[in-house]
PyMOL Python script that loads the backbone (N, CA, C, O; Angstrom):
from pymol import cmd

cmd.read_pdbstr("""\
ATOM      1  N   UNK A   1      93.864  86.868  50.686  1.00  0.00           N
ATOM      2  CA  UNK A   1      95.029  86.471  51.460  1.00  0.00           C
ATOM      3  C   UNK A   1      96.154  86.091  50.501  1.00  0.00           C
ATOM      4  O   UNK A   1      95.799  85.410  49.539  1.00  0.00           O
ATOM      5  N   UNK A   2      97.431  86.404  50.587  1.00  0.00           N
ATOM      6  CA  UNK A   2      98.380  86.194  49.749  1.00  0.00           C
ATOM      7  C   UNK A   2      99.108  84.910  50.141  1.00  0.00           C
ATOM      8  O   UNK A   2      99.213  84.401  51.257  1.00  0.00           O
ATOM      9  N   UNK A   3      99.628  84.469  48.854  1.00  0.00           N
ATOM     10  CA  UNK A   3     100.522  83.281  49.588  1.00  0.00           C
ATOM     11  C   UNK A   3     101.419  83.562  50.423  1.00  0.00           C
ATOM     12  O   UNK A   3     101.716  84.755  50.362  1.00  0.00           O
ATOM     13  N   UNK A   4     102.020  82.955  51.227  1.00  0.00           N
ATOM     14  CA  UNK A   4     102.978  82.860  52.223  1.00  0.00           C
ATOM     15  C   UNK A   4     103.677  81.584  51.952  1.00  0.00           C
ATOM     16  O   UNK A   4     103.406  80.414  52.223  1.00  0.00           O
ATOM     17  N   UNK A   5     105.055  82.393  51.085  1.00  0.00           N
ATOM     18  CA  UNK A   5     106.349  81.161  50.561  1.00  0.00           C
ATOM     19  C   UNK A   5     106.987  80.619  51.799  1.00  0.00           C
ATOM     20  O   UNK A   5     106.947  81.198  52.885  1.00  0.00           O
ATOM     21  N   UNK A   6     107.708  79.220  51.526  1.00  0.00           N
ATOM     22  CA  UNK A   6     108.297  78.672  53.054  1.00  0.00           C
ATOM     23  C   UNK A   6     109.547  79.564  52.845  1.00  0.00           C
ATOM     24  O   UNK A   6     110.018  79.681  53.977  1.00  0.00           O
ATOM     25  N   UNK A   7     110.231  80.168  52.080  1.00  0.00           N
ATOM     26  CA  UNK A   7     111.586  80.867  52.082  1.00  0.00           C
ATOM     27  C   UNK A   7     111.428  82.282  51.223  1.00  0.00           C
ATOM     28  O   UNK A   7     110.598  82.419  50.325  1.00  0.00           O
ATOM     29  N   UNK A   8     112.313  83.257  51.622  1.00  0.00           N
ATOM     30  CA  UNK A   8     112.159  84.483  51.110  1.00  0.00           C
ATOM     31  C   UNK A   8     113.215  84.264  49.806  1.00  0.00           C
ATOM     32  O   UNK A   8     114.290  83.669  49.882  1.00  0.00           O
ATOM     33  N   UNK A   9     112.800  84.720  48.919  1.00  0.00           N
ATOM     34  CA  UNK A   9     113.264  84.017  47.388  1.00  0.00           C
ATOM     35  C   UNK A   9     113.266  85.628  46.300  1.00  0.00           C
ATOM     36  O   UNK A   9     112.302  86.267  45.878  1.00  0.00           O
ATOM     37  N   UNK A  10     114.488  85.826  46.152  1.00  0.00           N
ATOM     38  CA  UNK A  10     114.983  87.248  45.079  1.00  0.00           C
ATOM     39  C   UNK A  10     113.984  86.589  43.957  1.00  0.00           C
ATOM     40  O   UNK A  10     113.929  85.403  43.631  1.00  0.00           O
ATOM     41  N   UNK A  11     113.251  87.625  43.485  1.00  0.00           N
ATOM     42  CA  UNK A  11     112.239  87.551  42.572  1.00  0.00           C
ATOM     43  C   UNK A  11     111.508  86.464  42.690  1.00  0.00           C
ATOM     44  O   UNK A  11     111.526  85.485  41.944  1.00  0.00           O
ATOM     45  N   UNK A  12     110.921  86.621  43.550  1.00  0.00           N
ATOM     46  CA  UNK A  12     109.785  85.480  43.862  1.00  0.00           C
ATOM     47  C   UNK A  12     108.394  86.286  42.856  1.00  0.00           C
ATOM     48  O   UNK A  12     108.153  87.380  42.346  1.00  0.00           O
ATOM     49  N   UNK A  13     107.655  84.721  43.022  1.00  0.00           N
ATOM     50  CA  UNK A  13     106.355  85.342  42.625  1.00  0.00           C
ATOM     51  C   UNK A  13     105.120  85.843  43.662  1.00  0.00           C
ATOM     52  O   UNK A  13     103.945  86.137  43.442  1.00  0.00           O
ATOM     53  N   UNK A  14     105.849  85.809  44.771  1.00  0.00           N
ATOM     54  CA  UNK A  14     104.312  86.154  45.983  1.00  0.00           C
ATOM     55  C   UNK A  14     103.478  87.578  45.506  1.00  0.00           C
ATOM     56  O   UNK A  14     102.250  87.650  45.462  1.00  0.00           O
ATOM     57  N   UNK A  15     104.177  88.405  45.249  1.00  0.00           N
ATOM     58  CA  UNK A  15     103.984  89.618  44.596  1.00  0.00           C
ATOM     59  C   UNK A  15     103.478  89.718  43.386  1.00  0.00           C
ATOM     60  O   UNK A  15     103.347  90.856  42.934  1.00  0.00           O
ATOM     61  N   UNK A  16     103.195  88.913  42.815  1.00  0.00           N
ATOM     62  CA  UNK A  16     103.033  88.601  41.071  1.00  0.00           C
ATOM     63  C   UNK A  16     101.690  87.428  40.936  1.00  0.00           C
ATOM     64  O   UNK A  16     101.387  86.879  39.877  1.00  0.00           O
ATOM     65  N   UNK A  17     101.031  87.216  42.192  1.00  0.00           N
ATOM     66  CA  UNK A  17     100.070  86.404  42.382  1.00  0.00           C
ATOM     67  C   UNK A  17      98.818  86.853  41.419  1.00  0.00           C
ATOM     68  O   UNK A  17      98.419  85.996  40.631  1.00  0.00           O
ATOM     69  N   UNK A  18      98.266  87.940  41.422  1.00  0.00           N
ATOM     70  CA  UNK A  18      97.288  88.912  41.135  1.00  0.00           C
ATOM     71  C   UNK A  18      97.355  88.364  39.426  1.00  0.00           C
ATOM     72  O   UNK A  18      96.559  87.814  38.665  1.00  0.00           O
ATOM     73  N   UNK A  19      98.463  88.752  39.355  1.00  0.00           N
ATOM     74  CA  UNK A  19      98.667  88.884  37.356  1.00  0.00           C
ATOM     75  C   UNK A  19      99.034  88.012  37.022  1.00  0.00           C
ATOM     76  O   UNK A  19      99.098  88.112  35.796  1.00  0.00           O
ATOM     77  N   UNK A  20      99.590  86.469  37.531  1.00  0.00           N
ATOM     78  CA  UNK A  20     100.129  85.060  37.424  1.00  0.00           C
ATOM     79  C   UNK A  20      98.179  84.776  37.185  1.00  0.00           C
ATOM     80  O   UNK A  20      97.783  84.364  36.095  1.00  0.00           O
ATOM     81  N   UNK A  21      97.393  85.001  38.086  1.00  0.00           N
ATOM     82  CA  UNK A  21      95.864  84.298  38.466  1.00  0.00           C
ATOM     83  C   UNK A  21      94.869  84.497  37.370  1.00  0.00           C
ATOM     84  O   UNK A  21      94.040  83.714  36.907  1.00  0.00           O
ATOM     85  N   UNK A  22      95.227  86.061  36.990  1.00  0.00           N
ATOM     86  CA  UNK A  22      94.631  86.581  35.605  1.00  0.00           C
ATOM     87  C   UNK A  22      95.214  85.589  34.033  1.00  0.00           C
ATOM     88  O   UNK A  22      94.665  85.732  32.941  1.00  0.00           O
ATOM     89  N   UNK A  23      96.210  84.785  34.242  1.00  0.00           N
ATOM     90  CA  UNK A  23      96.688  84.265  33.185  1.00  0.00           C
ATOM     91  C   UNK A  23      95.895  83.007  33.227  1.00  0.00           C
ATOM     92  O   UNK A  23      95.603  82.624  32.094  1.00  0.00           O
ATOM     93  N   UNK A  24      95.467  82.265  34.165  1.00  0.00           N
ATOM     94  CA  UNK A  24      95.058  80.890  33.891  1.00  0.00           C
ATOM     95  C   UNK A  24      93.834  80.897  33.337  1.00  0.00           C
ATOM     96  O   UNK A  24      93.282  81.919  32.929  1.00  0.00           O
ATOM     97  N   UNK A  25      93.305  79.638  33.294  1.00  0.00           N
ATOM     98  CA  UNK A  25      92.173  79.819  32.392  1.00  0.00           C
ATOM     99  C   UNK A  25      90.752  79.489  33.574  1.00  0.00           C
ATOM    100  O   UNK A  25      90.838  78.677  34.496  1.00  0.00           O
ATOM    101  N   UNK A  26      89.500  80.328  33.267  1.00  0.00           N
ATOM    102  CA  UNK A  26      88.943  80.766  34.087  1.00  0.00           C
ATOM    103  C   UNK A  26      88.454  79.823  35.733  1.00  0.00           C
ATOM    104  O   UNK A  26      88.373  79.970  36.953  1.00  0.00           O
ATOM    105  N   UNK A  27      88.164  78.453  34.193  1.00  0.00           N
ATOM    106  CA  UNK A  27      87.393  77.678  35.519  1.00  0.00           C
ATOM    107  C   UNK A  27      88.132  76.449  35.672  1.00  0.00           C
ATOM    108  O   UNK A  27      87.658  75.320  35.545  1.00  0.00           O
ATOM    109  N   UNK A  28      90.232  76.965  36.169  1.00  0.00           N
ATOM    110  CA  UNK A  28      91.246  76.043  36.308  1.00  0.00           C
ATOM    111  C   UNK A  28      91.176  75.000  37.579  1.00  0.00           C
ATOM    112  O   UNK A  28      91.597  73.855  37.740  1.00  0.00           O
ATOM    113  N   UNK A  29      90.454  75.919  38.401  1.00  0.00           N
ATOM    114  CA  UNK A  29      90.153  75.108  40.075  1.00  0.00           C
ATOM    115  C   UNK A  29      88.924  74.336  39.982  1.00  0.00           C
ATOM    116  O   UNK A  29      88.462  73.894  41.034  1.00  0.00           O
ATOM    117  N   UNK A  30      88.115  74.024  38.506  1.00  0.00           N
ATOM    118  CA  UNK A  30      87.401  73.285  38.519  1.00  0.00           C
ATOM    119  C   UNK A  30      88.165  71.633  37.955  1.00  0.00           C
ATOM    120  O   UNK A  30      87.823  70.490  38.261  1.00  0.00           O
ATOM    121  N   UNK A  31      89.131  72.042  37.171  1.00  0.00           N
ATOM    122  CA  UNK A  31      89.960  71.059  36.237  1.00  0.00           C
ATOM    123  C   UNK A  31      90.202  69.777  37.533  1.00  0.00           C
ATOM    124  O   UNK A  31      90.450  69.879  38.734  1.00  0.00           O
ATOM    125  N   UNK A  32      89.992  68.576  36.618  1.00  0.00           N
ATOM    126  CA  UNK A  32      90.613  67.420  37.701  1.00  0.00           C
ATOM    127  C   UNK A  32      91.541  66.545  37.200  1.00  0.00           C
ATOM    128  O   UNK A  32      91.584  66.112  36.048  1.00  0.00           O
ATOM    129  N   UNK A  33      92.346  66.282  38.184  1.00  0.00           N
ATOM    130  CA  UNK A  33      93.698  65.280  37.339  1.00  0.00           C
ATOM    131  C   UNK A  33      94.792  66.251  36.367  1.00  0.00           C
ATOM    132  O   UNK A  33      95.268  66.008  35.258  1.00  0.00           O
ATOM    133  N   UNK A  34      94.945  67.279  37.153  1.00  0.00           N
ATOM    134  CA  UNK A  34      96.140  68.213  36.545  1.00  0.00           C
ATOM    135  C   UNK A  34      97.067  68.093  37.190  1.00  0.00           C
ATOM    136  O   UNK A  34      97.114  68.027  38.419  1.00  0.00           O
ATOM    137  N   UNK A  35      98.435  68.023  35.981  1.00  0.00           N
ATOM    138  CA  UNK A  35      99.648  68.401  36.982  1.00  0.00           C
ATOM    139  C   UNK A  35     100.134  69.775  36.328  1.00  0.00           C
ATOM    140  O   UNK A  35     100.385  70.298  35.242  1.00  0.00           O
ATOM    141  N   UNK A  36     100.093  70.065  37.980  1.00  0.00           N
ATOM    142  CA  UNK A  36     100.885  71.648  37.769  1.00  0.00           C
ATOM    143  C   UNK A  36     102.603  71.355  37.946  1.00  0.00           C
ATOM    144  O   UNK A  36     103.014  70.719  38.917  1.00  0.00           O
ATOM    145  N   UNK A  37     103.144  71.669  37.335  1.00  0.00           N
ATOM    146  CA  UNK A  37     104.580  71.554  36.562  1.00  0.00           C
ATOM    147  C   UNK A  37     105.092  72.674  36.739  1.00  0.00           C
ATOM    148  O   UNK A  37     104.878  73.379  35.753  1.00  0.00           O
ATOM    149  N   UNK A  38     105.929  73.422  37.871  1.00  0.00           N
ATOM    150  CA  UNK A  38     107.104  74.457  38.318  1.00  0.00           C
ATOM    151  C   UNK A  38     108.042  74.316  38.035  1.00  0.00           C
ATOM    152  O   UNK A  38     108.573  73.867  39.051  1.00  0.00           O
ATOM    153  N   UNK A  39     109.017  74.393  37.030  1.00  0.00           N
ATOM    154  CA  UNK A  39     110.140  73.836  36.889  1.00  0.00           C
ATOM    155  C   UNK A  39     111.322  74.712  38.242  1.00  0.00           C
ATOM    156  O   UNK A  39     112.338  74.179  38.689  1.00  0.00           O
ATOM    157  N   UNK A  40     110.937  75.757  38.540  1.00  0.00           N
ATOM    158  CA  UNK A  40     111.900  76.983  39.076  1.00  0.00           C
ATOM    159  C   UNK A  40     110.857  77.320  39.726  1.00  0.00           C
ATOM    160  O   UNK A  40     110.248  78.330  39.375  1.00  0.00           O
ATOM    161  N   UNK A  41     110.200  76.178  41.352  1.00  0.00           N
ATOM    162  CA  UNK A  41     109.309  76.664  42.698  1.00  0.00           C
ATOM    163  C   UNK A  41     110.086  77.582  43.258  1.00  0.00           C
ATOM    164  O   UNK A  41     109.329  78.384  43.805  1.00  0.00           O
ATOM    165  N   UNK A  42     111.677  78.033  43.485  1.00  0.00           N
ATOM    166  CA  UNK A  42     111.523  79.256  44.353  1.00  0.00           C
ATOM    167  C   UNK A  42     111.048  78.834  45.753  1.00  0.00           C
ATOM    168  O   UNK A  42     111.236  77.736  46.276  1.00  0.00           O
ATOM    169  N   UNK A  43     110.358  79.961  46.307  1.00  0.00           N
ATOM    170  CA  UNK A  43     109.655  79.993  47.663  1.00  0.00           C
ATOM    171  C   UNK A  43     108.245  79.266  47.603  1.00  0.00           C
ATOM    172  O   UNK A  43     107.532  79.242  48.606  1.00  0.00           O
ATOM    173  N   UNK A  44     107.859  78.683  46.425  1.00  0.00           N
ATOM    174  CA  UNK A  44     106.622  77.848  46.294  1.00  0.00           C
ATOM    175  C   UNK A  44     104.766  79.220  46.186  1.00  0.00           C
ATOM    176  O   UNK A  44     103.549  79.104  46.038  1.00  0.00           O
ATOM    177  N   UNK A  45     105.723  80.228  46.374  1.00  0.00           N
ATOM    178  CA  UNK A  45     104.326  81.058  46.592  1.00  0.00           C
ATOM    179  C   UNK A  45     103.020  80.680  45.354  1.00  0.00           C
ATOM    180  O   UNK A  45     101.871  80.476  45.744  1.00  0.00           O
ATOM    181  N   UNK A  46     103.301  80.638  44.187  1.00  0.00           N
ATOM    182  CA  UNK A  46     102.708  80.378  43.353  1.00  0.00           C
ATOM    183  C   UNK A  46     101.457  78.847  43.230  1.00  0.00           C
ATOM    184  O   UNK A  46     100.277  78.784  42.887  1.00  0.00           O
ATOM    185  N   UNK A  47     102.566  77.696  43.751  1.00  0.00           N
ATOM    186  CA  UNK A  47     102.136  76.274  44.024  1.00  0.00           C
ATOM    187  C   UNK A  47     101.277  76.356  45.332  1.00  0.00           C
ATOM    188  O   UNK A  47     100.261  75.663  45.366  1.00  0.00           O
ATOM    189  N   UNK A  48     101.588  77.135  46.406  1.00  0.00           N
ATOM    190  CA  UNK A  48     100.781  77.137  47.581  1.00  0.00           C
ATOM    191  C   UNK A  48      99.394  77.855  47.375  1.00  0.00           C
ATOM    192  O   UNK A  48      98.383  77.437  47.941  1.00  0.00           O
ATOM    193  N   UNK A  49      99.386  78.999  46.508  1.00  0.00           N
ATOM    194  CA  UNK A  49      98.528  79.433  46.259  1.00  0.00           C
ATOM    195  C   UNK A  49      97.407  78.426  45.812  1.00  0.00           C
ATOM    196  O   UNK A  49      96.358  78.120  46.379  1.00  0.00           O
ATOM    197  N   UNK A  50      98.001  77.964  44.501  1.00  0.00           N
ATOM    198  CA  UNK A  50      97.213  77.264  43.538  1.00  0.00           C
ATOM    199  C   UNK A  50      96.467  76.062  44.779  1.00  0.00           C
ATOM    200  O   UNK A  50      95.241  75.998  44.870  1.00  0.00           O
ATOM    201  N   UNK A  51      97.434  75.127  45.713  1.00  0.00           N
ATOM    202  CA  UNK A  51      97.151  74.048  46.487  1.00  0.00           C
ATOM    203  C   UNK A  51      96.152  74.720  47.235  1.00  0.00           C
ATOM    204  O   UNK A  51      95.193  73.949  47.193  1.00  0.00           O
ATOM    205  N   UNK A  52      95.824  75.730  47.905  1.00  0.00           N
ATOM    206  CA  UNK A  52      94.923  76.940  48.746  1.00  0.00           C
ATOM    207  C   UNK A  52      93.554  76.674  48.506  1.00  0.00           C
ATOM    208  O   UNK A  52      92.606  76.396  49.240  1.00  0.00           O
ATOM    209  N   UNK A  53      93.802  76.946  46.425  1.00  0.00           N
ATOM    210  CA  UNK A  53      92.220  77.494  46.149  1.00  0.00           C
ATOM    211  C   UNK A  53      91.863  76.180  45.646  1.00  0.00           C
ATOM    212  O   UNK A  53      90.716  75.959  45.257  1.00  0.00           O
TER     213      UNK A  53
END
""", "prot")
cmd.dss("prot")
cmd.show_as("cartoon", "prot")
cmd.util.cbc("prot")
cmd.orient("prot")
């Protein structure tokens, strides 16, 4: 399921989810007490994702 941004955003990352997911490090959704740091959220697709999994 892809993220779904609250606003449609010129070069968003909703589209870029796949190859953004391949960059982190493997077992990131195990990590506790992280802050994820967006400087430029956009439509949030990226942050919603991450909040998802």
């Amino acid at each position: 399921m892809k993220a779904k941004p609250f606003i449609k955003w010129v070069g968003g990352k909703g589209q870029l989810i796949e190859q953004l997911e391949a960059l982190l490090p493997a077992d990131f959704d195990k990590w506790e007490n992280v802050t994820y740091i967006e400087p430029f959220v956009g439509g949030g697709a990226m942050l919603f994702y991450i909040l998802k999994k």
